[in-house]
MDAnalysis code that builds the backbone (N, CA, C; Angstrom):
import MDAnalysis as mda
import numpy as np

u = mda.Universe.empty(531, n_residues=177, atom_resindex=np.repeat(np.arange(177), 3), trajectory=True)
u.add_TopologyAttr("name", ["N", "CA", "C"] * 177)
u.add_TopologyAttr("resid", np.arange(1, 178))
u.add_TopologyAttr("resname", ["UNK", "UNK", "UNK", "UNK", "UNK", "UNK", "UNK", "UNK", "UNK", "UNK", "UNK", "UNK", "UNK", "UNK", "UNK", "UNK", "UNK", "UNK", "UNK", "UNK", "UNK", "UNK", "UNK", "UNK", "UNK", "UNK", "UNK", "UNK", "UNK", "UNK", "UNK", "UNK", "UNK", "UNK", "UNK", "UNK", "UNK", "UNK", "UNK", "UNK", "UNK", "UNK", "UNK", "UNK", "UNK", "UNK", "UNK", "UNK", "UNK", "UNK", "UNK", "UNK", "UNK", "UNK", "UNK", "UNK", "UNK", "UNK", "UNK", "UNK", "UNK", "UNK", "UNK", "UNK", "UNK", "UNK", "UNK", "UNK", "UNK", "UNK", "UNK", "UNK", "UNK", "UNK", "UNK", "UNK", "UNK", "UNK", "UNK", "UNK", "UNK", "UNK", "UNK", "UNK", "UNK", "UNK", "UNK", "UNK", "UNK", "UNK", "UNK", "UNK", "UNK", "UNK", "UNK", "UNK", "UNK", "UNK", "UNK", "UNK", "UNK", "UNK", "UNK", "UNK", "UNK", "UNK", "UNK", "UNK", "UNK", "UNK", "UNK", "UNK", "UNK", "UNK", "UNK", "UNK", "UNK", "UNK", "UNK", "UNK", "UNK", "UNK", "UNK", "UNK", "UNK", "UNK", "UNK", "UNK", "UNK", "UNK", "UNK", "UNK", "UNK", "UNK", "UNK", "UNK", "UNK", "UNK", "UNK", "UNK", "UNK", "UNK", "UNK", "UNK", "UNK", "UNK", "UNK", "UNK", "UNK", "UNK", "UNK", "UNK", "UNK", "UNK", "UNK", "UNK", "UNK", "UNK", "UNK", "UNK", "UNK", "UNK", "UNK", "UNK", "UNK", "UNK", "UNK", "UNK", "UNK", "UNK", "UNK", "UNK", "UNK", "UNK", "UNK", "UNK", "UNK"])
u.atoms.positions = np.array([
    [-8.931, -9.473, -56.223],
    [-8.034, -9.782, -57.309],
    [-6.853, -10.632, -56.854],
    [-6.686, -11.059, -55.613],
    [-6.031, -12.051, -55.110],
    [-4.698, -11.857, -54.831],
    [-4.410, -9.924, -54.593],
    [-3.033, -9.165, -54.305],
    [-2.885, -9.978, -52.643],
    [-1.800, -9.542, -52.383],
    [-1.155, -10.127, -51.187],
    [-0.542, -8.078, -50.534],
    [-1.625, -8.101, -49.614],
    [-0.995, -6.619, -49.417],
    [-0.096, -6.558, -47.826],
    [0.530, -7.282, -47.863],
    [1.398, -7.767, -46.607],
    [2.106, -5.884, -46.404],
    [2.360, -6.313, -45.387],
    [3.451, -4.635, -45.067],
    [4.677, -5.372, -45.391],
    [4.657, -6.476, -45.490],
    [6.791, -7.014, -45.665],
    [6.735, -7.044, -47.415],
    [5.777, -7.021, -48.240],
    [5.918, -6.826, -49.213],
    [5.362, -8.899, -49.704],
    [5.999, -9.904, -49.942],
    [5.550, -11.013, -50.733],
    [5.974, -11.787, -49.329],
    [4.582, -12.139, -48.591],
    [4.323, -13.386, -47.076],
    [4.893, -14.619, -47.892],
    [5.465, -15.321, -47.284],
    [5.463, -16.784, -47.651],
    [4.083, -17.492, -47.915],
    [4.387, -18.336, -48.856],
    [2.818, -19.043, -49.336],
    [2.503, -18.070, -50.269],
    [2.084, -16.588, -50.599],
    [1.579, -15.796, -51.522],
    [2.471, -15.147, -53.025],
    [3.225, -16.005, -52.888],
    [4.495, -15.337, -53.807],
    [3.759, -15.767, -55.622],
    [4.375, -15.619, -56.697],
    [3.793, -16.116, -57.859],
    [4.929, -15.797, -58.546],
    [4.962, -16.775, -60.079],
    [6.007, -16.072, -60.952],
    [5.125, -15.516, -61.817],
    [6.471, -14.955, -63.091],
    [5.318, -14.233, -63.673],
    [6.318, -12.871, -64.073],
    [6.313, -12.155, -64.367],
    [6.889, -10.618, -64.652],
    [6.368, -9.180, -64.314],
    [7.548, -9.366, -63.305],
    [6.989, -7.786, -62.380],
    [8.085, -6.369, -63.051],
    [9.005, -6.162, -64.014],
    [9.293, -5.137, -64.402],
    [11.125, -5.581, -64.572],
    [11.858, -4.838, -64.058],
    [13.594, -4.684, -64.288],
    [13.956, -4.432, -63.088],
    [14.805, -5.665, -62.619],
    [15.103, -5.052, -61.368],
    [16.606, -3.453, -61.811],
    [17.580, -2.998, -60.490],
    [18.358, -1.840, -60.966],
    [19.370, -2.794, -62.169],
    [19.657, -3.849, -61.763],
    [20.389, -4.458, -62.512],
    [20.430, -4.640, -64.509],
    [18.963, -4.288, -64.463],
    [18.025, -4.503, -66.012],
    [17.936, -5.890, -66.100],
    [18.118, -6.562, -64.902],
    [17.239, -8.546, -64.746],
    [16.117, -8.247, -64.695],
    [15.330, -9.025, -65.492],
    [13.870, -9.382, -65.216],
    [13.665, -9.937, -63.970],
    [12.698, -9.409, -63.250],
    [11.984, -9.730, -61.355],
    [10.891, -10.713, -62.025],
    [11.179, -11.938, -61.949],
    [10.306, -13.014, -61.961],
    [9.424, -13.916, -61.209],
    [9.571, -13.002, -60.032],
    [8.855, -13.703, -58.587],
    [8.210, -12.380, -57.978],
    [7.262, -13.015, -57.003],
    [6.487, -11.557, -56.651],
    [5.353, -11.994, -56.107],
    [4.856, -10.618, -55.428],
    [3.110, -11.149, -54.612],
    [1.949, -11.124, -55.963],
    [1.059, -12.103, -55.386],
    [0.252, -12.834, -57.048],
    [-0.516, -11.319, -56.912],
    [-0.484, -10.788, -58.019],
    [-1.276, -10.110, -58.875],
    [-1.959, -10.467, -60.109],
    [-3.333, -10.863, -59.997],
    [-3.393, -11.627, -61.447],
    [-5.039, -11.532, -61.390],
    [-5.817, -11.156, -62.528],
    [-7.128, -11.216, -62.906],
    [-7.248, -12.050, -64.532],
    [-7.897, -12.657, -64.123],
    [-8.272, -13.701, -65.160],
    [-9.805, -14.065, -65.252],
    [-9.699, -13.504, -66.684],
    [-11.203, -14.090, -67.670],
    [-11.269, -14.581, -68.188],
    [-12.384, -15.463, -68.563],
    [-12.548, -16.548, -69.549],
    [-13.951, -16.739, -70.176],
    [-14.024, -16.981, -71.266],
    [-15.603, -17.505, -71.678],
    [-15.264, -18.331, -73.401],
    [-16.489, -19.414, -73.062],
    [-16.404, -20.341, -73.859],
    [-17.714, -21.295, -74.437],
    [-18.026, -20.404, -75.734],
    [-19.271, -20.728, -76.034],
    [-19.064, -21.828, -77.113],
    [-20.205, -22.446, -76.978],
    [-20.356, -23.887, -78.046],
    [-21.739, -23.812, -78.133],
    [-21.701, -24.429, -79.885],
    [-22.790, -24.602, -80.709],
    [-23.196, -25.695, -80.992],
    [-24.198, -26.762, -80.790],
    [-24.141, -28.211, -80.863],
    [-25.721, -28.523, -81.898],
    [-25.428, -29.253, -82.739],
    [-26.294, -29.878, -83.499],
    [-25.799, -30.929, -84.445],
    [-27.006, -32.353, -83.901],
    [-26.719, -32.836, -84.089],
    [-25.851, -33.755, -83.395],
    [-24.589, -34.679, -84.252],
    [-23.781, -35.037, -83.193],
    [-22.112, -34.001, -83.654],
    [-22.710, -32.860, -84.131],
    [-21.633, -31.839, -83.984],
    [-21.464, -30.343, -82.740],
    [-20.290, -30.445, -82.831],
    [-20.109, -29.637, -81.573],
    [-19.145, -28.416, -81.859],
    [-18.947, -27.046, -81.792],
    [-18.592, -26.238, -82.541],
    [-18.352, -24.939, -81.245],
    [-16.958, -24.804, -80.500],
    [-16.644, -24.050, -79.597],
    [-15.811, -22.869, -79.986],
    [-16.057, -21.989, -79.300],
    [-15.061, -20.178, -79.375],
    [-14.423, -19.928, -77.955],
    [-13.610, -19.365, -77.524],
    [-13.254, -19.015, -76.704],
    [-11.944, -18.204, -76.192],
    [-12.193, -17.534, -75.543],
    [-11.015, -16.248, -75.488],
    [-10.632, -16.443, -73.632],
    [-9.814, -15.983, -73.564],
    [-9.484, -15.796, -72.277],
    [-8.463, -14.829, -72.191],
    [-8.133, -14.048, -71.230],
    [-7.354, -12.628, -70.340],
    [-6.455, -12.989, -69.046],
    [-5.620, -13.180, -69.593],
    [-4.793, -13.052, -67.978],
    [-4.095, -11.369, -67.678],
    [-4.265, -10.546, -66.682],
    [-3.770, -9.453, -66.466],
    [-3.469, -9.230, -65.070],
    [-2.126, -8.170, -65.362],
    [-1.840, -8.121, -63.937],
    [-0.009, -8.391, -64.159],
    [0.733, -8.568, -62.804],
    [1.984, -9.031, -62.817],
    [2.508, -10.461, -63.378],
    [1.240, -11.006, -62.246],
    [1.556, -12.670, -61.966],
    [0.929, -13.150, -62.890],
    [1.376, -14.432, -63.365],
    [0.579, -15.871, -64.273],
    [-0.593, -16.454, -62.792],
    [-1.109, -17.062, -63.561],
    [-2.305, -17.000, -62.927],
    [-1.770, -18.237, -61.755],
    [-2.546, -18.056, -60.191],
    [-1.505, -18.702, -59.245],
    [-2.179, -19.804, -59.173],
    [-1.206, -21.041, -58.972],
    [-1.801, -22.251, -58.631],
    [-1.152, -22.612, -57.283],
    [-1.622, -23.571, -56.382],
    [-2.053, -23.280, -54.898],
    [-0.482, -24.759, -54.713],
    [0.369, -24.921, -55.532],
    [1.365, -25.609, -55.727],
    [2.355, -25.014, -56.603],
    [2.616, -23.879, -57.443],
    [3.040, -23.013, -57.734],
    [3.414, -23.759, -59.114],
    [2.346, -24.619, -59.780],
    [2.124, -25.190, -61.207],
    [2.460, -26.457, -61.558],
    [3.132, -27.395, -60.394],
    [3.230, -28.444, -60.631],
    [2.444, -29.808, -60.321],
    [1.626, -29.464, -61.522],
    [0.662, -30.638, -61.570],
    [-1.210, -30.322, -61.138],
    [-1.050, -28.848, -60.554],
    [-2.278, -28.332, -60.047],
    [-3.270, -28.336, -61.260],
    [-4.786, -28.638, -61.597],
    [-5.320, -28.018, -62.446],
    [-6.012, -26.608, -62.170],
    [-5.917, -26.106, -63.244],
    [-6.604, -24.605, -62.905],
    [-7.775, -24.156, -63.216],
    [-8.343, -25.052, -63.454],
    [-10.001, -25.311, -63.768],
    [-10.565, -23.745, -64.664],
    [-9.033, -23.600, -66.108],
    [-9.262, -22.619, -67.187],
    [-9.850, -23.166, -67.848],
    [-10.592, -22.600, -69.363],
    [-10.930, -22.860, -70.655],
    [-9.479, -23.678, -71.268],
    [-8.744, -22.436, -70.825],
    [-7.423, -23.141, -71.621],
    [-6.270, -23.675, -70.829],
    [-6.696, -24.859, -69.972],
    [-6.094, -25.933, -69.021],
    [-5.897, -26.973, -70.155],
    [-5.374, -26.812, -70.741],
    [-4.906, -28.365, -71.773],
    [-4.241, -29.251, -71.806],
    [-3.980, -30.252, -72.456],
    [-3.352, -31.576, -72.676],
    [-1.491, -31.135, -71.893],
    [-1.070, -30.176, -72.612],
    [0.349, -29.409, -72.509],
    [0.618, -28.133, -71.423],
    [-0.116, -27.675, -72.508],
    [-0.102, -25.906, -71.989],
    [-0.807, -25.668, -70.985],
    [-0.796, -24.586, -70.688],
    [-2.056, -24.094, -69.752],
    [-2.526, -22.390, -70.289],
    [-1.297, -21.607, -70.891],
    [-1.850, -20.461, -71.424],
    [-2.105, -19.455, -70.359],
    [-1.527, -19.457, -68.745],
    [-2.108, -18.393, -68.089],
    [-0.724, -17.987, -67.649],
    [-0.010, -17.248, -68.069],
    [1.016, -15.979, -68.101],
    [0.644, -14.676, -68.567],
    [1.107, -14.126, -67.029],
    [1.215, -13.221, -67.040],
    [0.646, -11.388, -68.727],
    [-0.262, -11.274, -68.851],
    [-0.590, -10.418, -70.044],
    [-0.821, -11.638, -70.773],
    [-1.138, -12.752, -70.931],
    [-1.552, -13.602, -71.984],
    [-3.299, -13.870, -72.707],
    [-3.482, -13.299, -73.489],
    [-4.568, -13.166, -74.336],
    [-4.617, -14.731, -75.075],
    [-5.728, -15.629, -74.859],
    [-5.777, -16.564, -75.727],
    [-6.994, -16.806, -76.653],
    [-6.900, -16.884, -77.779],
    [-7.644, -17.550, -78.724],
    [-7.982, -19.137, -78.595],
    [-9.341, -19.754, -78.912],
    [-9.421, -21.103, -78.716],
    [-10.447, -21.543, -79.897],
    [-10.623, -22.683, -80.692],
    [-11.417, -23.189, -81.195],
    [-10.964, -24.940, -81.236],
    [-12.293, -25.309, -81.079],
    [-12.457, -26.386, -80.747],
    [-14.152, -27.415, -81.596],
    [-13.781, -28.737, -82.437],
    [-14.943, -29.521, -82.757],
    [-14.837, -30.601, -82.342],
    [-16.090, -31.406, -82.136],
    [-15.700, -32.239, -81.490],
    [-17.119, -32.941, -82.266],
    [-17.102, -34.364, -82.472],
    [-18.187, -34.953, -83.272],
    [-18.423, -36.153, -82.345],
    [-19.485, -36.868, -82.385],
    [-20.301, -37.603, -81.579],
    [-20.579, -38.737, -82.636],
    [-19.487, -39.712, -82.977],
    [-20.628, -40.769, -84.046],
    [-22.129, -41.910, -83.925],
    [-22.806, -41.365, -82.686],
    [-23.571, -42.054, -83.163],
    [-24.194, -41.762, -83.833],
    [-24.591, -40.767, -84.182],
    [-25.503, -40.055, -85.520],
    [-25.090, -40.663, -86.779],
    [-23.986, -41.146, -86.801],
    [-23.355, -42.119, -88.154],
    [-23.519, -43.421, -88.157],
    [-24.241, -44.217, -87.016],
    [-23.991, -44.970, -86.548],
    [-22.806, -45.820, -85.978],
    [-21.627, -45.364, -85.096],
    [-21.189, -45.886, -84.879],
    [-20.956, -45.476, -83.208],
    [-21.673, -45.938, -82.618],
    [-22.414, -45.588, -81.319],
    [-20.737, -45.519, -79.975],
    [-20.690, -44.552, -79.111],
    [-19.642, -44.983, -78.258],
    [-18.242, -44.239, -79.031],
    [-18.178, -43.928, -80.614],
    [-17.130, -42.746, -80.598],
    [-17.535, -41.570, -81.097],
    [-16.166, -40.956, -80.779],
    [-16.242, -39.672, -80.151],
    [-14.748, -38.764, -80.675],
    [-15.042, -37.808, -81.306],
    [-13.429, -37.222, -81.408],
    [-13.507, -35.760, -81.408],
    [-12.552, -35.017, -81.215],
    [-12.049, -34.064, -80.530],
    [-11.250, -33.157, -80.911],
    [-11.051, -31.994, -81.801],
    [-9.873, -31.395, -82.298],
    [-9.848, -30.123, -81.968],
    [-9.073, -30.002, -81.060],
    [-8.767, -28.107, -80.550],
    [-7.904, -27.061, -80.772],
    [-7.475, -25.726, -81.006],
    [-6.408, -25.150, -81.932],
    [-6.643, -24.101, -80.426],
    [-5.458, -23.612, -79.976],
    [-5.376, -22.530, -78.880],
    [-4.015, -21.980, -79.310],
    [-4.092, -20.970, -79.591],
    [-3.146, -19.343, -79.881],
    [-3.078, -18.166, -78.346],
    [-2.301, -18.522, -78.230],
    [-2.484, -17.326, -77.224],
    [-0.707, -16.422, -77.558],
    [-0.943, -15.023, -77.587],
    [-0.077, -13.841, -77.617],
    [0.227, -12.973, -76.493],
    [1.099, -11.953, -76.336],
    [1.054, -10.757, -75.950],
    [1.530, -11.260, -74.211],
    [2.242, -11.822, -74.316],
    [3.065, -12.417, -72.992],
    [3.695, -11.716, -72.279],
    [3.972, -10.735, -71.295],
    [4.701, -9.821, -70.670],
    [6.131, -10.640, -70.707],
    [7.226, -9.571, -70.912],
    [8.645, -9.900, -70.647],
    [9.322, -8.885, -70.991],
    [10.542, -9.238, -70.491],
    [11.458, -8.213, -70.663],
    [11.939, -7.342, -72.224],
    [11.528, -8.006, -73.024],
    [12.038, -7.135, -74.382],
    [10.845, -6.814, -74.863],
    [10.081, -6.696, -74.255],
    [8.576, -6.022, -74.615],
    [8.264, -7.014, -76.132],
    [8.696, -7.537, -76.671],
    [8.271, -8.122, -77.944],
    [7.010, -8.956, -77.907],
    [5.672, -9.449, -78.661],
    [5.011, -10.497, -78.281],
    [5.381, -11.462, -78.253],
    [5.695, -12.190, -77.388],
    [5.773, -13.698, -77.256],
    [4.651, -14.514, -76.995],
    [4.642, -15.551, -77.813],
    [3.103, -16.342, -77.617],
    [3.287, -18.038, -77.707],
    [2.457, -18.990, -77.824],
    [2.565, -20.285, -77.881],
    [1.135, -20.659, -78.380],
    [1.515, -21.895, -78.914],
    [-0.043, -22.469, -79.511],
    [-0.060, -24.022, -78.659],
    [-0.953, -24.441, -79.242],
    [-0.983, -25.999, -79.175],
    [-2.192, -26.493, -79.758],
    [-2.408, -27.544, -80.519],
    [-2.868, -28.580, -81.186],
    [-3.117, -30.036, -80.334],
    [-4.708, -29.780, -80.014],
    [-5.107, -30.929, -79.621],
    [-5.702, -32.372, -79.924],
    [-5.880, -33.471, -80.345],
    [-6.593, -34.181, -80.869],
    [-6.990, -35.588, -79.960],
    [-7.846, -35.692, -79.910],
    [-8.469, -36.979, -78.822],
    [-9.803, -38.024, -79.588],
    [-9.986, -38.844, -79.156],
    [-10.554, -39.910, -80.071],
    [-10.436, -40.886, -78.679],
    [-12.078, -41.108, -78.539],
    [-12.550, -41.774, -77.406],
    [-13.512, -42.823, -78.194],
    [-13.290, -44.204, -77.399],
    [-14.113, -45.400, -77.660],
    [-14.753, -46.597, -76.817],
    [-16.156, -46.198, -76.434],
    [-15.998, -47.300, -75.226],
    [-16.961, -48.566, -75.962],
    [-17.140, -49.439, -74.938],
    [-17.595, -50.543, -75.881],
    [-19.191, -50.405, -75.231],
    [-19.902, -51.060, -76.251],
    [-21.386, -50.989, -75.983],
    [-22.008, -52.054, -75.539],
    [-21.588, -53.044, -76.136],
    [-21.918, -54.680, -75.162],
    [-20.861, -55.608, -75.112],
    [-21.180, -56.853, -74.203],
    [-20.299, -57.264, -74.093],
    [-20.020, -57.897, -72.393],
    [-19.249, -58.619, -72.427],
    [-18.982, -58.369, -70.975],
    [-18.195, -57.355, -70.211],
    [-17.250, -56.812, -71.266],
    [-16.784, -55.623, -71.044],
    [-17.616, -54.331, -71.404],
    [-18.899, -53.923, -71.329],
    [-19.527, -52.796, -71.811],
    [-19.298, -51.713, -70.566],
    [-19.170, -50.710, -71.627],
    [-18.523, -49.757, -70.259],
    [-17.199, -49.175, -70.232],
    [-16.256, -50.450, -70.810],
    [-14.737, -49.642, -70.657],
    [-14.627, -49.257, -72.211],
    [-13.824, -48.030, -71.784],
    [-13.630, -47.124, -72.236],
    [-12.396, -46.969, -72.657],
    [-11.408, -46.252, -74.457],
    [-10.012, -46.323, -74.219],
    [-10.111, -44.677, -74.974],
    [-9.008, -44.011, -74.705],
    [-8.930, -42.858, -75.025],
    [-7.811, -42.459, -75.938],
    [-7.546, -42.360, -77.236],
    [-6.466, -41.525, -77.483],
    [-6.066, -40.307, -77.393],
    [-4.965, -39.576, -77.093],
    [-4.908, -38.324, -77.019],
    [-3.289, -38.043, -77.539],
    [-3.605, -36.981, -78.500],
    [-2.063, -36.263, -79.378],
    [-2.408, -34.751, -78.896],
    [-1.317, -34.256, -78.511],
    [-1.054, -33.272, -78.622],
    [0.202, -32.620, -79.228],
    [0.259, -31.481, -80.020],
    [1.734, -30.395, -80.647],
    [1.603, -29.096, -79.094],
    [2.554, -28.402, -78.619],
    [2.528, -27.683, -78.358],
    [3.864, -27.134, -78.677],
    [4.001, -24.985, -78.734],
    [4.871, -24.764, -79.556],
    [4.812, -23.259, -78.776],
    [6.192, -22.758, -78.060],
    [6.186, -22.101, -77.533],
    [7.358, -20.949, -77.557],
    [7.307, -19.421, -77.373],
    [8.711, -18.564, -77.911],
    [9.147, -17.920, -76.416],
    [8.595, -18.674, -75.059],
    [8.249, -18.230, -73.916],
    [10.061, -18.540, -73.482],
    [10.450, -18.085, -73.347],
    [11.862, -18.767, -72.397],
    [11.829, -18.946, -71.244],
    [12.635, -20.727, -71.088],
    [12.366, -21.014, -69.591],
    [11.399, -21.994, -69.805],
    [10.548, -22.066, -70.627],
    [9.480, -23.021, -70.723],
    [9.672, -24.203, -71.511],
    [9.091, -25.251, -71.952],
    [9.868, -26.195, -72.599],
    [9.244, -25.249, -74.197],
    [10.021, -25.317, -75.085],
    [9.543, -24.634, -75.940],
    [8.678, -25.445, -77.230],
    [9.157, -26.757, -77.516],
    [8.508, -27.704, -78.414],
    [8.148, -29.293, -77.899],
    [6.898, -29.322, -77.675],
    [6.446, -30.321, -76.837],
    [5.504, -31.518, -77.852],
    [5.755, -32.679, -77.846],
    [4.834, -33.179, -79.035],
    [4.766, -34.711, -77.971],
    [2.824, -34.828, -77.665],
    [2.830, -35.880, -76.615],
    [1.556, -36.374, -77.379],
    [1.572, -38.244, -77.015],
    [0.898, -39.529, -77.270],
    [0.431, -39.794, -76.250],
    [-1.178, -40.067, -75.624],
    [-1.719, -40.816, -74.714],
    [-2.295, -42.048, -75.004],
    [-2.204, -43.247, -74.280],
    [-3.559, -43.786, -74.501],
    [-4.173, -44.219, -73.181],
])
């Protein structure tokens, strides 16, 4: 489960944030040795050029789930690794649905679009209350089919993300191309 059972208590390199209880003070202890089990599963239904996904995921334990850079910029190769968010704190339960359509079946060969909804609740913290965050994905891919350019490819990507987490950015609204 990826505890750190050092006798000094949290080795350098093994530390994680995340919410470990009150220190005597009644501060929230936000650092700590990674304690963290994480599940995930993510089924999709495809017919046609439609595509039709579910997915839940579990983070449990002290720690948010550890990344080997302590979250900056690492991917975490989750279900719910997204555009914004990432969804792996500490007690965080996430909800996911996701469609995604394929036009060549319409004929219009080479696009492609993308719309994902992720809810996740039940965030460990200090006032015991649920705290949760969503985010809203949307992507729209187009590559060209002939040409001398056949092959390249351009991508749009929007994302909303919307969060009651403190400390985190709480309202995030991003444009790719």
């Amino acid at each position: 489960d990826g505890k750190n059972d050092s006798a000094a208590g949290v080795a350098k390199g093994y530390a994680s944030t995340g919410y470990y209880g009150l220190n005597a003070a009644g501060k929230a202890i936000t650092k700590g040795e990674v304690d963290n089990d994480t599940w995930s599963a993510l089924f999709t239904y495809s017919l046609g050029g439609h595509g039709l996904s579910a997915g839940y995921q579990e983070v449990s334990g002290d720690s948010n789930f550890p990344y080997l850079n302590q979250g900056d910029g690492a991917t975490a190769y989750l279900i719910t690794d997204r555009q914004i968010g990432k969804f792996a704190s500490a007690g965080e339960r996430t909800w996911l649905a996701e469609y995604g359509y394929d036009f060549t079946k319409a004929g219009v060969p080479g696009l492609k679009a993308v719309a994902t909804y992720l809810k996740g609740s039940g965030i460990d913290n200090p006032t015991g209350g649920d705290l949760g965050e969503w985010e809203r994905d949307f992507r729209l891919d187009y590559t060209l089919q002939d040409g001398p350019l056949k092959g390249l490819g351009f991508s749009w990507r929007n994302a909303a993300f919307r969060s009651d987490v403190g400390g985190t950015t709480r309202d995030q609204d991003e444009n790719r191309l």
